[in-house]
C-alpha positions in Angstrom: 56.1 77.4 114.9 56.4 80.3 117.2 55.4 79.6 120.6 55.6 81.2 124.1 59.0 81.5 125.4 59.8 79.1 128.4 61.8 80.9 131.4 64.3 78.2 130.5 64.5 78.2 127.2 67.5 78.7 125.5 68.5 81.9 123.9 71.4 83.6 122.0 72.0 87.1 122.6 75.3 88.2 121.4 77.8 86.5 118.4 81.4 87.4 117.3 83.9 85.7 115.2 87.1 87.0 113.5 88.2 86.7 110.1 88.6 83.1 108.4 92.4 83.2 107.6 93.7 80.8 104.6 96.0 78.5 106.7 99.8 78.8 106.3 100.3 81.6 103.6 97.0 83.4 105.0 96.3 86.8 107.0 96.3 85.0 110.6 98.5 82.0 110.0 101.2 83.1 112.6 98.5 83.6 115.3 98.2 81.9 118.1 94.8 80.0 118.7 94.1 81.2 122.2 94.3 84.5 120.6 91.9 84.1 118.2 89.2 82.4 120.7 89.4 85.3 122.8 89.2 87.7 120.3 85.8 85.8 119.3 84.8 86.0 123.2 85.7 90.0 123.3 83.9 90.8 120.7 80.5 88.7 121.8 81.0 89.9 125.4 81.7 93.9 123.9 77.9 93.2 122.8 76.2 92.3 126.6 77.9 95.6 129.2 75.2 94.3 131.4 77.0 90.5 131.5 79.5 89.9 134.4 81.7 87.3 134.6 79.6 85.9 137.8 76.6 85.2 136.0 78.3 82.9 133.5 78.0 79.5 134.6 80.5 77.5 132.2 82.1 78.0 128.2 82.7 75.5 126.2 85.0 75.6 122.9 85.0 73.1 120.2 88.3 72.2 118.5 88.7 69.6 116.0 92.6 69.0 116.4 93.3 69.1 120.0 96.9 69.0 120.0 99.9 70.9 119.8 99.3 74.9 120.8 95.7 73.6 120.5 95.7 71.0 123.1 95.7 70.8 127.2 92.1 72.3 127.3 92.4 75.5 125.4 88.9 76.7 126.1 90.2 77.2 130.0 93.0 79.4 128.5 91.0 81.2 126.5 88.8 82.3 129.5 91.6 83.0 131.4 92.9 85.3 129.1 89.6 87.2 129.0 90.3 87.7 132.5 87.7 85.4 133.4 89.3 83.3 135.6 86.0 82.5 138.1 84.3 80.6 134.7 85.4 77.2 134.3 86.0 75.8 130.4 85.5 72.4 128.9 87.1 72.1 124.9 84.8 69.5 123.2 85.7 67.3 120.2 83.4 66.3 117.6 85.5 67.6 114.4 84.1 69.7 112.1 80.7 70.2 114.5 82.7 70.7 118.0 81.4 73.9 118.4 77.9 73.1 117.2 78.2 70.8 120.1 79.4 72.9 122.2 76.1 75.1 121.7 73.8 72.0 121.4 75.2 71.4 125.5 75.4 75.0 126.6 71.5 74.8 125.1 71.0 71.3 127.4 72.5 72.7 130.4 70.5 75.5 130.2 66.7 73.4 129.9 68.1 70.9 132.5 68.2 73.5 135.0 72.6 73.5 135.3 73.1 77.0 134.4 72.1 80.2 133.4 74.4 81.6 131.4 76.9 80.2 129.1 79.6 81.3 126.3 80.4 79.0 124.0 82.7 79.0 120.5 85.3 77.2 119.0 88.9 77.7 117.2 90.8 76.2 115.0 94.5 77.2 113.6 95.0 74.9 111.3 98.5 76.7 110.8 100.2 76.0 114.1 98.5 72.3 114.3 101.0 69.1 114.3 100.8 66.7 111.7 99.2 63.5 113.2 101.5 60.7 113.8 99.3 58.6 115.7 99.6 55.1 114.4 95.9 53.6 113.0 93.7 50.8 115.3 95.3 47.9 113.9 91.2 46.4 112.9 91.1 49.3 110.5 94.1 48.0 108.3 92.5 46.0 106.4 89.8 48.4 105.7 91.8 51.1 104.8 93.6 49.0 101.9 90.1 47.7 100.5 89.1 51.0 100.2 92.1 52.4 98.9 91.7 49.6 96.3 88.0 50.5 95.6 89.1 54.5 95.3 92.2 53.8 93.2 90.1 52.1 91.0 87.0 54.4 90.0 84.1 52.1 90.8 81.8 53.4 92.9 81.3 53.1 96.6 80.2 49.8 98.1 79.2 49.3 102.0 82.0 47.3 102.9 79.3 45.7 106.2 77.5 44.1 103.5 80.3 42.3 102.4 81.5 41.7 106.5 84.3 44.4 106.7 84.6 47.6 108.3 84.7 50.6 106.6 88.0 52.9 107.2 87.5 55.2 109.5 90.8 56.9 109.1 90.1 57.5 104.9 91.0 61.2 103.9 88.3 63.5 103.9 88.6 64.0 100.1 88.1 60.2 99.2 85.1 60.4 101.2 84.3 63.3 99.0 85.2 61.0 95.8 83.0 58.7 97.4 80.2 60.8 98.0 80.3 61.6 94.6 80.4 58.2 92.5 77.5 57.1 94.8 75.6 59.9 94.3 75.9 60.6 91.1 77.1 64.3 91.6 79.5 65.5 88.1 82.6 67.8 88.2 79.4 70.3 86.6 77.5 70.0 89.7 80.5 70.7 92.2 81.8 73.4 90.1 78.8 75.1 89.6 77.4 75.3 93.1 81.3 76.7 94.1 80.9 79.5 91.5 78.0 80.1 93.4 79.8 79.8 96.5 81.6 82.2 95.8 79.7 84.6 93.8 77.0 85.3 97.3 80.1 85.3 99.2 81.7 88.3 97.5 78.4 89.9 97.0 77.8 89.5 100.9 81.3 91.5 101.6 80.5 94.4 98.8 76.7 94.8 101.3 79.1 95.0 104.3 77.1 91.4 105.3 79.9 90.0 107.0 80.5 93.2 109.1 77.6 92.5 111.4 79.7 89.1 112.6 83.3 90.1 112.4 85.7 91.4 115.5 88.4 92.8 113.2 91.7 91.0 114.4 95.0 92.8 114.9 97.6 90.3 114.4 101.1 90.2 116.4 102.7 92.3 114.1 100.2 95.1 114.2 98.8 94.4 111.3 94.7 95.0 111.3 92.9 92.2 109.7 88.9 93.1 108.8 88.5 90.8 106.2 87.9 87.1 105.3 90.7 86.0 103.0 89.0 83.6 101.3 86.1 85.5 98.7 87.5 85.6 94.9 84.7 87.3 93.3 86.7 87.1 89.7 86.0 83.4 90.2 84.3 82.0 86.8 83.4 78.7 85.6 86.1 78.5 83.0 88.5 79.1 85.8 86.9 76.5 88.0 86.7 73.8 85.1 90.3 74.2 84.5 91.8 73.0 87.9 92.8 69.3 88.2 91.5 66.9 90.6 93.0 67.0 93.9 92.8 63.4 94.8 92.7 61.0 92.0 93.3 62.0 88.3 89.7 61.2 87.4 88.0 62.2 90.0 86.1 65.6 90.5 87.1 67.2 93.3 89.2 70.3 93.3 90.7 73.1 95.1 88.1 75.0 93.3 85.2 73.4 94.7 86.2 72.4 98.6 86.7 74.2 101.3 90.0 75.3 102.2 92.3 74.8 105.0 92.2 77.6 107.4 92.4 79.4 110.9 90.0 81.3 112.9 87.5 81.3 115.8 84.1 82.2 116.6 81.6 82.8 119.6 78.4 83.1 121.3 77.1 83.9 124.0 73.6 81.4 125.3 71.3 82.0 128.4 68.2 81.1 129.6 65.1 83.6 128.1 64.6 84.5 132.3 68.3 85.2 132.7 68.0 87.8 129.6 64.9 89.3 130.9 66.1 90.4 134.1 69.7 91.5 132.7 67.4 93.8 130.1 68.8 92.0 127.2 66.6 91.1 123.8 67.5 87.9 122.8 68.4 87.4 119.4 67.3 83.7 118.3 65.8 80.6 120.6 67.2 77.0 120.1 64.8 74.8 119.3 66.7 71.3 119.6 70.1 69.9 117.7 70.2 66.3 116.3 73.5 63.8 115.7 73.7 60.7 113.4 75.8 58.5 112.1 77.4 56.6 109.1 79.9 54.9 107.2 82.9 57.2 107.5 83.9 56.5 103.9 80.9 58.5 102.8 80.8 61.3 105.7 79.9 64.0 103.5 75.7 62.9 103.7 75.7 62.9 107.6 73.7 66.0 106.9 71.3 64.5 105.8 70.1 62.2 108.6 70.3 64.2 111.4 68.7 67.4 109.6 65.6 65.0 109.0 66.1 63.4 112.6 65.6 66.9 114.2 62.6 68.2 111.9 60.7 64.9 112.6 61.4 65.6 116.4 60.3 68.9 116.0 57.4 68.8 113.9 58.4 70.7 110.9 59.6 70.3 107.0 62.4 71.4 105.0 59.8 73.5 103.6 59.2 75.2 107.0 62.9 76.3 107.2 63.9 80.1 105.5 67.4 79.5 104.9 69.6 76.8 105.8 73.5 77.1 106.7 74.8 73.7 105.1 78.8 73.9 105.8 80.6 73.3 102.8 83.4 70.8 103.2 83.1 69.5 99.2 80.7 70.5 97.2 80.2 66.6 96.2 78.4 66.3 99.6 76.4 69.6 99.2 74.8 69.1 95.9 73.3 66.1 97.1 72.4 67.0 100.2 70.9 69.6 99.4 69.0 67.4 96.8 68.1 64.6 99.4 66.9 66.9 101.7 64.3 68.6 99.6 65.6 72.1 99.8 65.6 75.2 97.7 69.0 76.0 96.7 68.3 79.8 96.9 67.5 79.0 100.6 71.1 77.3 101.3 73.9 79.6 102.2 72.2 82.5 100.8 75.6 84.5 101.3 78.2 81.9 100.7 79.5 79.0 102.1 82.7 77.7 103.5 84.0 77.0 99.4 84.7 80.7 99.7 84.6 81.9 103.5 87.0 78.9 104.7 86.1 76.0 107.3 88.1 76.4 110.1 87.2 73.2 111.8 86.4 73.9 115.4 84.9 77.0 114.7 82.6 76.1 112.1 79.4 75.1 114.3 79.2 78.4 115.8 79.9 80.4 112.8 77.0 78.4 110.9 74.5 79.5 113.8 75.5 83.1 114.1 75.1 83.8 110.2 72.4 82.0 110.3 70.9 84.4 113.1 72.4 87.6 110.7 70.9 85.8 107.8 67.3 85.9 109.7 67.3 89.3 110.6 68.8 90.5 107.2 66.1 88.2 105.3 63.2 88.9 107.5 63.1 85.0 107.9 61.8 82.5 111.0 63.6 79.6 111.0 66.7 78.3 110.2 68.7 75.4 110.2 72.4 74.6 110.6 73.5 71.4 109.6 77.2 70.1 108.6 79.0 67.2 107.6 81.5 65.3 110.5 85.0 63.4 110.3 84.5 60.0 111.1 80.9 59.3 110.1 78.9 62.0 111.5 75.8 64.4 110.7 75.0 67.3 113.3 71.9 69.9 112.7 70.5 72.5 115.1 67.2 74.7 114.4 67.0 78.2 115.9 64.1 80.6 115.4 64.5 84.1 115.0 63.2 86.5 118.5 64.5 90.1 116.6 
């Protein structure tokens, strides 16, 4: 759907992340998580000599868990640290797609005339985060026992509004996963099979040096030099996968094999207007063409995907068939199998070098790590138009379309 690019249009032109650590045992699990985030901004800015910090207009940094060493606005530390002290920061929350939001404002700003320039990214270290001791909304009680009730027992997932009650809000993201799966239909084959998968594209994508084009290598406080995703196992099989026990009820189908892991890293990119790049001499990499949010029950998260994917190609005119590859973040793969199945799309198309089964979801930095491999992916595929879209804690479904400029 390539059209002439608007002066304020919104454009990427540089992206960075560092390695996905596993969290607590993993390669960046002592690391602080202003550290990563500026590692991420380093390496995007190292890509742009021409940007100064007076042309940037504003950054904002998703974070899913904004507490602990997380907490008190750690976007504005993270600039501050990269010695850019003149650009204010904003951390957003909207879990698993904070940083996808961040970008979907940067890109809002941008068209509404309040900016020119604007880094964005997200961080997440899962390591150093709190547990949560908050106590529940005392409305969601009763909810949370009916559909602990409803899990414990196997049957499948009901809407608890047709019956008058709320769904629970605060469920685990693996019942949802459970749930996901009973309603859909999706077997222990299904997940299992699209994580060998996972996996499989993933390694292959580090032996082609894939990964290299995205990742700032990280040295950690001890010195040690970390180039590398921890999370790839390319000596992953199905008879390894079949063989691990359910995570979250003894017959149920979700494993440690097929979900993402827990993890810590950031990720970041750098958005301007199309004017602003043509007068700093700069060729932008990929245009956003428009994001989409929905909603839904909570206890079934894992298809928020779906919604606002189809939301945003309705709004822009196009079909699943128009899309070259699709980034679908991997939080289960109960909710990607049929995801991918409501949406219509070719599985070859979706996460054609892994997904987060075997790179590692680290929460806040997810969004913008979807859209910049999903730029790589472009360039490396000779492909248009792509589509990032992930599930979201609490009942959510985020999707943003970018199309490729070079």
């Amino acid at each position: 759907m390539s059209t002439a690019i608007a002066a304020n249009d919104a454009v990427i032109v540089a992206y960075s992340r560092t390695p996905i650590g596993r969290a607590r045992k993993g390669s960046l699990a002592g690391e602080r998580p202003e550290d990563l985030g500026l590692a991420a901004v380093r390496g995007a800015m190292a890509k742009l000599p021409q940007l100064q910090g007076e042309h940037i207009a504003d950054s904002y940094f998703g974070c899913a868990m904004p507490q602990g060493a997380q907490g008190d606005n750690v976007g504005r530390r993270i600039m501050v640290l990269a010695g850019l002290d003149n650009v204010p920061a904003a951390t957003v929350n909207r879990f698993c797609a904070s940083s996808l939001q961040a970008t979907a404002m940067a890109a809002q700003a941008i068209r509404a005339g309040d900016g020119e320039v604007f880094v964005v990214g997200g961080v997440e270290s899962t390591s150093s985060t709190p547990p949560i001791t908050d106590s529940p909304y005392p409305g969601f009680a009763q909810s949370a026992h009916r559909a602990d009730e409803l899990f414990e027992s196997g049957a499948q997932w009901s809407d608890p509004r047709t019956a008058g009650q709320l769904p629970d809000i605060y469920i685990s993201m693996g019942k949802t996963a459970e749930f996901v799966a009973r309603k859909t239909g999706t077997t222990r084959a299904d997940q299992d099979e699209w994580a060998l998968t996972s996996q499989l594209r993933a390694s292959q994508a580090v032996k082609d040096g894939y990964f290299a084009r995205e990742i700032t290598p990280f040295t950690t406080a001890a010195g040690m030099l970390v180039k590398d995703d921890d999370g790839p196992r390319p000596s992953t099989s199905l008879e390894t996968l079949s063989g691990l026990k359910p995570v979250f009820h003894e017959s149920g189908t979700v494993t440690a094999g097929n979900a993402s892991p827990l993890n810590d890293g950031a990720s970041a990119l750098v958005v301007m207007s199309a004017q602003r790049a043509d007068e700093l001499g700069l060729t932008p990499l990929a245009r956003i063409l428009g994001s989409a949010a929905s909603g839904l029950s909570p206890e079934i998260m894992g298809l928020g995907p779906v919604e606002s994917s189809r939301l945003l190609l309705q709004r822009l005119g196009l079909g699943i068939n128009d899309i070259d590859i699709v980034e679908l973040n991997e939080a289960f793969a109960a909710q990607v199998v049929p995801t991918v199945r409501e949406l219509g799309a070719d599985p070859e198309k979706v996460n054609p070098f892994g997904g987060a089964i075997a790179l590692g979801h680290p929460f806040g930095a997810t969004g913008t790590r979807l859209v910049g491999t999903l730029v790589n992916g472009l360039q490396a595929k000779d492909g248009a138009l792509g589509l990032a879209t992930l599930c979201v804690g609490g009942g959510q479904g985020m999707a943003m379309v970018v199309e490729r400029l070079s």
